[in-house]
Structure formats: structure tokens, C-alpha cells
NUBA-214516 format. One record per residue (C-alpha): residue number from 1; chain; x, y, z. Coordinates in nm, 4 decimals. Each point is the difference from the previous one (the first is absolute). Layout:
<node NUM "A" <X Y Z>>,
...
END
This chain:
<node 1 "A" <-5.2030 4.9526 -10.5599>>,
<node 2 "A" <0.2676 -0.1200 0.2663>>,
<node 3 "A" <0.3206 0.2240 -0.0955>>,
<node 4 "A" <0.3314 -0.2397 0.0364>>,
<node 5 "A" <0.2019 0.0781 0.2192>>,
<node 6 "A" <0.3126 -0.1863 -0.0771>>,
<node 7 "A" <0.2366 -0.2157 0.2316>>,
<node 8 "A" <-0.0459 -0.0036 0.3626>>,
<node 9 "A" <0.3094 0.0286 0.1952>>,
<node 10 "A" <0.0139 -0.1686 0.3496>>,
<node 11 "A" <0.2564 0.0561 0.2812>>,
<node 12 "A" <0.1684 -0.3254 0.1298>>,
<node 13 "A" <0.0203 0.0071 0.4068>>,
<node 14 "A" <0.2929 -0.1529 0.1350>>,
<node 15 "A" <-0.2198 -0.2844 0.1381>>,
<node 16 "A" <-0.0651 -0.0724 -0.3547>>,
<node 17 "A" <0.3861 -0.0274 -0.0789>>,
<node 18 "A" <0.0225 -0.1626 0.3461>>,
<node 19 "A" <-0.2416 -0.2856 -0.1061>>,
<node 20 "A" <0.1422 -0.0472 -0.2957>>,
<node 21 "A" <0.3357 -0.0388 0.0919>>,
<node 22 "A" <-0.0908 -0.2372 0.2957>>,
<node 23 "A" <-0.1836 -0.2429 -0.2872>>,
<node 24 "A" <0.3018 0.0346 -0.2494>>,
<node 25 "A" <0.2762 -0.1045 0.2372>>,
<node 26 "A" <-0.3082 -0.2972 0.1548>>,
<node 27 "A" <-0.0186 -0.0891 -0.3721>>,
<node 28 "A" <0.4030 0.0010 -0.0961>>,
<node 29 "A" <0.0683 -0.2178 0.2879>>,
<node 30 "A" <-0.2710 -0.2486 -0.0705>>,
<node 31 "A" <0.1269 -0.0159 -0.3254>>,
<node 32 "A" <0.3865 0.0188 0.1056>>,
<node 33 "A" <-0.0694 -0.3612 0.2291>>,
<node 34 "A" <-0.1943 -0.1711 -0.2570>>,
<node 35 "A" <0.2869 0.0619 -0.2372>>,
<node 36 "A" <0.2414 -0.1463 0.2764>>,
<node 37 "A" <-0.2574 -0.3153 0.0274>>,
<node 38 "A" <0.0539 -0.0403 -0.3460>>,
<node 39 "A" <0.3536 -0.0718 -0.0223>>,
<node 40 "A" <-0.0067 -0.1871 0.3547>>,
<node 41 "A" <0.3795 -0.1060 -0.0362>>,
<node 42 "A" <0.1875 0.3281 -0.1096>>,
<node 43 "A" <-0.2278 0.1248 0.3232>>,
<node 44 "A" <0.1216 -0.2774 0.2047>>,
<node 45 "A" <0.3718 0.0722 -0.0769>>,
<node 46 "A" <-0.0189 0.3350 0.0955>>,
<node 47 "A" <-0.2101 -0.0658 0.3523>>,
<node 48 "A" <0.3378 -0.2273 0.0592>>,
<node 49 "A" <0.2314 0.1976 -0.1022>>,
<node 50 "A" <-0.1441 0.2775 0.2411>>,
<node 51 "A" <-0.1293 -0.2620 0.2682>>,
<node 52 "A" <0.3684 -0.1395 0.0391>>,
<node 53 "A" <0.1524 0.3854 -0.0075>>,
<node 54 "A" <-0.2676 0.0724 0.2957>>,
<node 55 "A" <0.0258 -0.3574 0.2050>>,
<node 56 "A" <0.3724 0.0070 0.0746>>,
<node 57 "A" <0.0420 0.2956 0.1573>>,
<node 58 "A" <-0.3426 -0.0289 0.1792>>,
<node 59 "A" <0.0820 -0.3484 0.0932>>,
<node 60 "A" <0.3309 0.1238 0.1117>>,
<node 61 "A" <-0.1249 0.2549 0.2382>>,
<node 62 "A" <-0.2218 -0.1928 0.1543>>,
<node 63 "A" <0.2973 -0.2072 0.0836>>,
<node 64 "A" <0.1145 0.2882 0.1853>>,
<node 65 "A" <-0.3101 0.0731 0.1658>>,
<node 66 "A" <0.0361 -0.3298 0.1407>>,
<node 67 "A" <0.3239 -0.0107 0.1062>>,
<node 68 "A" <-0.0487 0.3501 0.1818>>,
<node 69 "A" <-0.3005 -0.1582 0.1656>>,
<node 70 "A" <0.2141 -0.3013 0.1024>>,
<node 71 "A" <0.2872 0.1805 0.1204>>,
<node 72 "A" <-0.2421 0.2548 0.2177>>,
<node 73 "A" <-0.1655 -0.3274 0.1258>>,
<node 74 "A" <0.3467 -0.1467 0.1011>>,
<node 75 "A" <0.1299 0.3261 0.1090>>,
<node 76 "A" <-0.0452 0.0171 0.4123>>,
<node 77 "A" <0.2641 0.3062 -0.0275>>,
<node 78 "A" <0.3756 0.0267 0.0120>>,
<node 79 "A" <0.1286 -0.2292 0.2654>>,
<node 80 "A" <0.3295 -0.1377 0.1051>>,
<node 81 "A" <0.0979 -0.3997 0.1156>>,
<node 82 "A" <0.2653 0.0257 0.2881>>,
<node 83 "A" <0.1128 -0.3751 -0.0153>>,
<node 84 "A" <0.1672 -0.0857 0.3584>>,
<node 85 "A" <0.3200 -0.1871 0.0469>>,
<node 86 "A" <-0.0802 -0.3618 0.1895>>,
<node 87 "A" <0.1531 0.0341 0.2855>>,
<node 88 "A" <-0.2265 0.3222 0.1126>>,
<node 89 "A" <-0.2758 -0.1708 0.2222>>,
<node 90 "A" <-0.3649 0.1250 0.0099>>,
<node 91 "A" <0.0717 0.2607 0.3035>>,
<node 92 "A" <0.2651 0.1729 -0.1850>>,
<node 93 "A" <-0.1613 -0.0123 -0.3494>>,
<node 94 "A" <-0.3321 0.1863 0.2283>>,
<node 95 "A" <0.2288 0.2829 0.1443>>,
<node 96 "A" <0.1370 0.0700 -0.3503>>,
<node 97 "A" <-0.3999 0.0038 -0.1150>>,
<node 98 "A" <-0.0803 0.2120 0.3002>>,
<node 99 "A" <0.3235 0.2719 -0.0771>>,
<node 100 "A" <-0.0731 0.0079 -0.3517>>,
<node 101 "A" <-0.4032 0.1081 0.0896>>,
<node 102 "A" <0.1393 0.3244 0.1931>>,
<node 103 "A" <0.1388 0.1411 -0.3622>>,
<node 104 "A" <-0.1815 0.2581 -0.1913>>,
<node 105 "A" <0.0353 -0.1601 -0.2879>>,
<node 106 "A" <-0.1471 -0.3025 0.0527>>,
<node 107 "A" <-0.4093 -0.0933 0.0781>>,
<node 108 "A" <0.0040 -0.3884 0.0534>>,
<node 109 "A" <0.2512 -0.2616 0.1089>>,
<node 110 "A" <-0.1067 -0.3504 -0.0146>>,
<node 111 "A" <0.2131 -0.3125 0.0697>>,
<node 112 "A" <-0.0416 -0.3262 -0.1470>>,
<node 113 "A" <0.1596 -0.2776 0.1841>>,
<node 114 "A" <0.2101 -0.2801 -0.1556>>,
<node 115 "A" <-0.2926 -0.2369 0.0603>>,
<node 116 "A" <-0.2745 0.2442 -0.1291>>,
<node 117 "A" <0.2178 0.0614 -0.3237>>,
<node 118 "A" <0.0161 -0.4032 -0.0364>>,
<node 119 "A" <-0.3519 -0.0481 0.0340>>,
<node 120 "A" <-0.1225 0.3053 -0.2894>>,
<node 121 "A" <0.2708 -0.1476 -0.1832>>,
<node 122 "A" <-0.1613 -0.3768 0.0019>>,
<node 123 "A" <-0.3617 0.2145 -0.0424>>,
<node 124 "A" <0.0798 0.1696 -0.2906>>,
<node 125 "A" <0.2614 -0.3227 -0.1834>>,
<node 126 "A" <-0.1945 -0.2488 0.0777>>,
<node 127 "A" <0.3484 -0.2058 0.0886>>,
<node 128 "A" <-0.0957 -0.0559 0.3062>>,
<node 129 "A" <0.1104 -0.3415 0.0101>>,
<node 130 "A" <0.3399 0.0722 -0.1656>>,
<node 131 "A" <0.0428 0.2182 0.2881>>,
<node 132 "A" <-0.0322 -0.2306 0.2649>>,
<node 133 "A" <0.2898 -0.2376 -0.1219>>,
<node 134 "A" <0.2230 0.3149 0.1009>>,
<node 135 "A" <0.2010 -0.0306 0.2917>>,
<node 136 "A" <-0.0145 0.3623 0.1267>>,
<node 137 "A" <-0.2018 0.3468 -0.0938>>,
<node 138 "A" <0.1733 0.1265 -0.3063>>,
<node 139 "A" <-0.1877 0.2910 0.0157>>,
<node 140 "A" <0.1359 0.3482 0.2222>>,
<node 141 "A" <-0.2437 0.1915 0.2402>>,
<node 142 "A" <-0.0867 0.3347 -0.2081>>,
<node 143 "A" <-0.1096 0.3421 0.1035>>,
<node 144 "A" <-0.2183 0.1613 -0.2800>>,
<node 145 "A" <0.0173 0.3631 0.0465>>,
<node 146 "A" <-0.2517 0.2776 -0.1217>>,
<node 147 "A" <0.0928 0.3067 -0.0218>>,
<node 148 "A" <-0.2365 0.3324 0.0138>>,
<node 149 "A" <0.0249 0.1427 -0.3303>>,
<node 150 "A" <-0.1446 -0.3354 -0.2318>>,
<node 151 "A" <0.0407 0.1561 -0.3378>>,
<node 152 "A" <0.3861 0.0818 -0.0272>>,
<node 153 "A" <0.1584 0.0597 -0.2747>>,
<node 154 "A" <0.3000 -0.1908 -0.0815>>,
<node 155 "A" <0.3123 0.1510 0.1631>>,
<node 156 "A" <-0.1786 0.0962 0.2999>>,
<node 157 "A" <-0.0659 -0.3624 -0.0068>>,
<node 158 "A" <0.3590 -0.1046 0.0193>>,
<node 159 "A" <0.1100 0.2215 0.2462>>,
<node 160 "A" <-0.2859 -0.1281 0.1800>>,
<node 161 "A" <0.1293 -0.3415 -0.0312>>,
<node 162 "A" <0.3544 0.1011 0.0494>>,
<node 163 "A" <-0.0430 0.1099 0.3405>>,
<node 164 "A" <-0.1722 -0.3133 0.1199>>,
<node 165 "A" <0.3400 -0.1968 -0.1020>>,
<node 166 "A" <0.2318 0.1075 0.3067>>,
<node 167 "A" <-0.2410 -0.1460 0.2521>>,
<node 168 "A" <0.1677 -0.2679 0.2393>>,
<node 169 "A" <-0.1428 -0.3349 -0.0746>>,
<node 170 "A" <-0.1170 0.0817 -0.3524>>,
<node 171 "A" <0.1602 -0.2213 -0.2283>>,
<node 172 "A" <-0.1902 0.1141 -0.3405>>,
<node 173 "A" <-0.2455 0.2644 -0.0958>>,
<node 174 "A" <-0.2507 -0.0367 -0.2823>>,
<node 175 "A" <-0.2427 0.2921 -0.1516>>,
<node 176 "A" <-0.2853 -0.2106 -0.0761>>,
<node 177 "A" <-0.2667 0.2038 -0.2458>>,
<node 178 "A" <0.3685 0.1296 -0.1811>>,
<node 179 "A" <-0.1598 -0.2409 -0.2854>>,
<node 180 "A" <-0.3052 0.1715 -0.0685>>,
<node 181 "A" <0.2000 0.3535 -0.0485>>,
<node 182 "A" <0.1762 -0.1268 -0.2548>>,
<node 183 "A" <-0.3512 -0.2113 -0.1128>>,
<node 184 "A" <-0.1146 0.4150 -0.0381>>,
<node 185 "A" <0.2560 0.1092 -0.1484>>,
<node 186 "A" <-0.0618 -0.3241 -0.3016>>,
<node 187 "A" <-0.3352 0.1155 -0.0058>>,
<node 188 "A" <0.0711 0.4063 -0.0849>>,
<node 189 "A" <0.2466 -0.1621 -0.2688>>,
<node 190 "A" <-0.2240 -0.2132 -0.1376>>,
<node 191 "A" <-0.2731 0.3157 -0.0083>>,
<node 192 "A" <0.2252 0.1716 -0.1936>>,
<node 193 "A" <0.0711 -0.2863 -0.2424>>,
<node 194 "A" <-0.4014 -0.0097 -0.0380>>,
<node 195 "A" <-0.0269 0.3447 -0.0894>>,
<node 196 "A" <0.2871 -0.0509 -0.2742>>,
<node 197 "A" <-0.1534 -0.3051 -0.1432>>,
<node 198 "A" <-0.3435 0.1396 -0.0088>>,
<node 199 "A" <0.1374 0.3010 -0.1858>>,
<node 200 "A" <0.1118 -0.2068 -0.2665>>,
<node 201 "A" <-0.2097 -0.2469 -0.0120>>,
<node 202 "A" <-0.2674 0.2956 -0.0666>>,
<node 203 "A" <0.1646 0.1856 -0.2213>>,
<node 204 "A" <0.0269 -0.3660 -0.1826>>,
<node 205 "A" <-0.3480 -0.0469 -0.0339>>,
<node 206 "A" <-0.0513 0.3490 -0.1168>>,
<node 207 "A" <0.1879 -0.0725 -0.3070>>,
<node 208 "A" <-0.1054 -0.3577 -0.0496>>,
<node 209 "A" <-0.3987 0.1391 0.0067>>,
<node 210 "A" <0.1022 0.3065 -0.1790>>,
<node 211 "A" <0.1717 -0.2206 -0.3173>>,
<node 212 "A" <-0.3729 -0.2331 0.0463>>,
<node 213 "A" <-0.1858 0.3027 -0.0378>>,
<node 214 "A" <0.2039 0.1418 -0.2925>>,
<node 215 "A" <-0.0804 -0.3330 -0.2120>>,
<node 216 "A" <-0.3742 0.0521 0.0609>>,
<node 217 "A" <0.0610 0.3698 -0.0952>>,
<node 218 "A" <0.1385 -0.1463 -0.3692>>,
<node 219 "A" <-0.2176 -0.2980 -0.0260>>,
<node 220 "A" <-0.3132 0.2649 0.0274>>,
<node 221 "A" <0.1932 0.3059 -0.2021>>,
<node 222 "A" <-0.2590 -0.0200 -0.2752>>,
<node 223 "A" <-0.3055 0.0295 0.2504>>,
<node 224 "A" <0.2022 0.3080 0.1431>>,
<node 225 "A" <0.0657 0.1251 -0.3432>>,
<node 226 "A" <-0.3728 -0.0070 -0.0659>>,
<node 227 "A" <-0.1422 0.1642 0.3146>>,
<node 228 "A" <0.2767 0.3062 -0.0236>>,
<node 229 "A" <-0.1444 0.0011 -0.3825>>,
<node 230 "A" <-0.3772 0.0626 0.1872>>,
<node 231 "A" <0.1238 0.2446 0.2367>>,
<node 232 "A" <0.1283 -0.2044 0.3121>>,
<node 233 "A" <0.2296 0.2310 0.2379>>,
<node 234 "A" <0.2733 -0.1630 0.1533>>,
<node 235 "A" <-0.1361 -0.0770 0.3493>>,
<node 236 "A" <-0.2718 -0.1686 -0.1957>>,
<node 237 "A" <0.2774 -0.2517 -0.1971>>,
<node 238 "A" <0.1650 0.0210 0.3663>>,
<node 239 "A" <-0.2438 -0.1250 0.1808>>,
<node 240 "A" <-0.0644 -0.3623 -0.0378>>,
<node 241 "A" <0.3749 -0.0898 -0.0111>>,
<node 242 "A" <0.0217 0.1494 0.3190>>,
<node 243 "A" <-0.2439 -0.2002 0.1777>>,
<node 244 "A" <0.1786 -0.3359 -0.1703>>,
<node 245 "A" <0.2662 0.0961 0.1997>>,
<node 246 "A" <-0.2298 0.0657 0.3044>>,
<node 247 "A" <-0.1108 -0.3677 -0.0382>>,
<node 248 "A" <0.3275 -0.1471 -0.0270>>,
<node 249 "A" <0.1175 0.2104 0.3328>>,
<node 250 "A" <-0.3308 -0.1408 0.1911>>,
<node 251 "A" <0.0163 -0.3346 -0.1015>>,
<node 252 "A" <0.3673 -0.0176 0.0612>>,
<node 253 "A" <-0.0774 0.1326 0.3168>>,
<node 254 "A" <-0.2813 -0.2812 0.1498>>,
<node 255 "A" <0.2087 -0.2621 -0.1782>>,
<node 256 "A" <0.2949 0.1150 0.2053>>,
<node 257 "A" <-0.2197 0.0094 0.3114>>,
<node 258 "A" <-0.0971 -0.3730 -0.0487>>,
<node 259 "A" <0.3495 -0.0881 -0.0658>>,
<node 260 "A" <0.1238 0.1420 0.3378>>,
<node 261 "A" <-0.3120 -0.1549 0.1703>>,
<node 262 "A" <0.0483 -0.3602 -0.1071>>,
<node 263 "A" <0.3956 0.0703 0.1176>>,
<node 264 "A" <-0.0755 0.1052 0.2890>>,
<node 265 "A" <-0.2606 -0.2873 0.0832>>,
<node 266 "A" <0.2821 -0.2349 -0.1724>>,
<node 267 "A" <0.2367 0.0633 0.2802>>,
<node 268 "A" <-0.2025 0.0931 0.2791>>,
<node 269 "A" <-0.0608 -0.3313 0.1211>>,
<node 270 "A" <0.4038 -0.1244 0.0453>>,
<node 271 "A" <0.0755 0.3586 0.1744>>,
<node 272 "A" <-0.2825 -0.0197 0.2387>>,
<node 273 "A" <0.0555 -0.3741 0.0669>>,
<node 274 "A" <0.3849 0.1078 0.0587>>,
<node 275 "A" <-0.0895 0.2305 0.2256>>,
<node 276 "A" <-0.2197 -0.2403 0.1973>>,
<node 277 "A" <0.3011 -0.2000 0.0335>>,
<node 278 "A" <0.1470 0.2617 0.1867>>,
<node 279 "A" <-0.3078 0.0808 0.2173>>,
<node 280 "A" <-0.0628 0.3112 -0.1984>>,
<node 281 "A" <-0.3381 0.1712 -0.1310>>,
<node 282 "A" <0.0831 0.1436 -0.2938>>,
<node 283 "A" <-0.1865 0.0589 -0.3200>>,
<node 284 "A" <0.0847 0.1092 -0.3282>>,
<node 285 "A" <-0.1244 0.3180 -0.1181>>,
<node 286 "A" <-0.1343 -0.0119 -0.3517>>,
<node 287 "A" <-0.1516 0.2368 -0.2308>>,
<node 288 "A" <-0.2822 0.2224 0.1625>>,
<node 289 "A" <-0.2950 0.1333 -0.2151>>,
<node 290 "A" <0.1385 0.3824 -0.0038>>,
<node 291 "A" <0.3989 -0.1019 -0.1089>>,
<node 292 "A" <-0.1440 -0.2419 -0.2419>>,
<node 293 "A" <-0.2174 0.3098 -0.1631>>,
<node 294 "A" <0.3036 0.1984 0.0343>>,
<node 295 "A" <0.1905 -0.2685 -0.2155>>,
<node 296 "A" <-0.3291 0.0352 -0.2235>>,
<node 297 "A" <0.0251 0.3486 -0.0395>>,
<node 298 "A" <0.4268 0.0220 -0.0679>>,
<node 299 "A" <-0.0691 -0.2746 -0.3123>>,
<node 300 "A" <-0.2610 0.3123 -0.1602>>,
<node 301 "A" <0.1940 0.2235 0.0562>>,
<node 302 "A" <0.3085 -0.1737 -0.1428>>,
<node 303 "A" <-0.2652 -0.1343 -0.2569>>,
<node 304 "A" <-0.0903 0.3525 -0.0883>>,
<node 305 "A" <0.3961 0.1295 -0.0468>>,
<node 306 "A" <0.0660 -0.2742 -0.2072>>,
<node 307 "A" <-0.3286 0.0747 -0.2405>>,
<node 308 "A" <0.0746 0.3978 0.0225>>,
<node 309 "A" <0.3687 -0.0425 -0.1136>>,
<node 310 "A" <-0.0983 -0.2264 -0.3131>>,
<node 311 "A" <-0.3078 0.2499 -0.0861>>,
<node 312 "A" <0.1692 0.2956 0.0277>>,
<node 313 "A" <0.3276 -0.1254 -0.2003>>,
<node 314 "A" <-0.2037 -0.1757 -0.2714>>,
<node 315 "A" <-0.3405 0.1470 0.0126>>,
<node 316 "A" <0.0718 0.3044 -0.1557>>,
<node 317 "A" <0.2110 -0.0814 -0.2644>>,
<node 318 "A" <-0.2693 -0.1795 -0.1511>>,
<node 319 "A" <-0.1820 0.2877 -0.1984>>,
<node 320 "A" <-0.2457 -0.0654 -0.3099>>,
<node 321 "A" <0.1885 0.1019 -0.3214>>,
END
């Protein structure tokens, strides 16, 4: 006679609890998209909401990006026009070149001759024939002047520029790459302005996802009511609200990314053909694969604030009475 010998008791590994935890959150998040499928236009609205929040100041960056590269690409270094009074003749405007070379100061002195000035003047206006109807060379004789140290700041700059203005014959002195300092200093303003309207435009969409997820919270309060009845624990209810807010954050994410790409193709063609115009190669820089993912990754995780400050605010006041 086999003698009973009652329940068994088992010990649960934590590769057991592993695996099932793995196939819970596979399962809530399978379920968590088809219930986003389901009500395709509620979805929709949020992956704008958050796609807009995202584009802008993506979109606006990448401005930035490309005005830094355009600058850098126009920027030969810091150099000063010395334009020559017209009655200084090609010897004397070459002995003022040649004393200029012996300072420390400065690398390169080139002179450009009335005639040579007239001629990449018709080159680059394309008024060539306007030109020709002139009686005499409007146009001075000019000594551009390069100085050793490229990158200076601004008031080394003008005293720079300053001391160039005393020189006999020198009727007019012009710092020529003066523009694209104060270009920089636009674009560290315009950083800053980025960083201020991505703040709010975040914090925005947090609320915005976090008042969508608290009316799925009360349109399902009698499913929640039910499972807390059966023993659910909070991370349980948690869990598939979370990922809803996961899937708003991703998809607002790649629908950002394709709104910045089409942008960017929009407008690439006139500011590449522009720059043609002016015998330039440049190209616009548009979204790459890793700051696209990035974007991706910023909507979860503003997707996931948003769900986490509904569930944790409403979630647990819901308790089976």
C-alpha cells in the first residue's frame, strides 16, 4: 500500500522568475499596441502631439548644425581689408605690403589691384556689361591682411584693426570674417533658446500623455477593480499603462524623425542650388541614423514620465471596495 505523502513543495530558481517575467512584460506590450491599434485616432493624436513637441526643436538644431557648418566653410580666419586711397600707385601700395610682412603680427599680405578687384567683381555679379559703360575703375586697390593668430576673439580683433588705420595711404580698413563672430554668437543664443523650448515643450507633452493615460486609467477602472479583487499587485495594474505610454513616446519619436526628414529634403534643394550660385559646395546636413534614434529614445522616455505620473496619481486610488 503506497503511504501518501502529501504536497510536494518545489523551489523556484531565479531563472524561473526570470522567464516569467521576460514573457509577462513580451505579453503586456503585445497587448498594450494592439489596444493602441484599436483606437487608431486617440493614438494618432498623441504621436502628434509628441511628434510636433520633438520636430521643432530637432528641426531647429539642425538649423544650427548647418549654419555652424556654413560659417566654418566660409570662415578662412580673421582677416583685415586695407582699402588704398587712389592716388597711391602700384609701387607704393607694394612697399606698404612689403613693411606690413616684417610685423609679428601678421602671416600674409596680399594686394589686389584696382583692375584685379574689377574683374572678381564682374566674376562674381555677373554685371559685367554694366561695368563697362563706366568711365573709370570705381573700385580702390586693397591690401587684405592676415594676421598670425586666426581665431581672435573680439577686442583683440579691434585693436588689431585699429592699428592698421594710421597707415599712410590707407583710406579705410575693414575686418572681414567680423560677420561670422557675431553669426557665433546668434548661434550660442539660439542654443540656448533650444534648450528652453525643448524644456517646455517636454514637460508639455508629459502632461498632455499623462491626462491621455489617466482617461484610459477610468475608462478601464472596473477591469482594475476586478484584477485587485483576484489578487493583482500594483506593478501588475502598472504595467500595461506604462508601456501605452512607451508606445506613444516611440511613435512620437519616428513620426518626428520623418517630419524633420521630409523638411530637410523640402529645403535642401533651394539652399544647395543657392549655394551653387555662389560657386559653393555645400550640403545640408539632415538627420543621421544615431540622432534620429536618439530623438526615438527622448519620445519613450518622455512617453514613459507622462504614463508614470498618471499611474502613480490615479492608479492607486482605485482600490476594490
Amino acid at each position: 500500500m503506497t503511504a501518501n505523502k502529501g504536497a510536494v513543495q518545489s523551489k523556484v530558481t531565479w531563472r524561473h522568475r526570470w522567464a516569467s517575467y521576460r514573457l509577462d512584460h513580451k505579453r503586456v506590450a503585445k497587448e498594450s499596441g494592439r489596444r493602441l491599434i484599436q483606437s487608431p485616432f486617440t493614438t494618432l493624436l498623441a504621436w502628434l502631439v509628441i511628434a510636433i513637441a520633438l520636430s521643432l526643436p530637432t528641426g531647429m538644431t539642425l538649423v544650427v548644425n548647418n549654419l555652424t557648418d556654413l560659417g566654418e566653410y566660409l570662415d578662412g580666419g580673421t582677416s583685415a581689408s586695407l582699402f588704398l586711397d587712389p592716388r597711391v600707385d602700384r609701387s607704393r601700395a607694394l612697399d606698404i605690403a612689403q613693411t606690413l610682412r616684417q610685423r609679428s603680427d601678421i602671416n600674409k599680405v596680399e594686394y589686389i589691384s584696382q583692375q584685379q578687384a574689377l574683374e572678381e567683381f564682374e566674376a562674381v555679379s555677373g554685371f559685367s556689361d554694366v561695368l563697362q559703360l563706366l568711365d573709370e575703375n570705381p573700385l580702390p586697390s586693397v591690401l587684405v591682411v592676415t594676421p598670425v593668430n586666426h581665431n581672435m576673439g573680439s577686442a583683440e580683433a579691434e585693436r588689431f584693426i585699429d592699428d592698421l588705420k594710421d597707415i599712410p595711404g590707407v583710406t579705410r580698413t575693414q575686418l572681414d570674417m567680423q560677420w561670422i563672430q557675431r553669426l557665433q554668437q546668434i548661434l550660442s543664443l539660439l542654443d540656448s533658446a533650444i534648450e528652453v523650448i525643448a524644456l517646455l515643450l517636454g514637460l508639455g507633452v508629459i502632461l498632455v500623455v499623462g491626462n491621455t493615460i489617466r482617461m484610459t486609467i477610468e475608462q478601464r477602472r472596473d477591469e482594475i477593480v476586478i484584477a485587485k479583487l483576484v489578487g493583482a499587485t500594483d506593478s501588475f495594474v502598472q504595467r500595461p499603462f506604462l508601456y501605452v505610454g512607451l508606445w506613444y513616446g516611440i511613435g512620437g519619436g519616428v513620426l518626428a524623425c520623418i517630419i524633420v526628414w521630409l523638411a530637410s529634403f523640402w529645403v535642401a534643394g533651394p539652399i544647395e542650388a543657392l549655394a551653387d550660385a555662389y560657386q559653393a559646395s555645400f550640403y545640408v546636413q539632415t538627420l543621421s541614423f544615431l540622432q534620429a534614434l536618439g530623438v526615438c529614445i527622448i519620445g519613450a522616455i518622455i512617453g514613459l514620465l507622462g504614463s508614470s505620473l498618471a499611474v502613480f496619481k490615479h492608479l492607486r486610488d482605485i482600490e476594490p471596495t
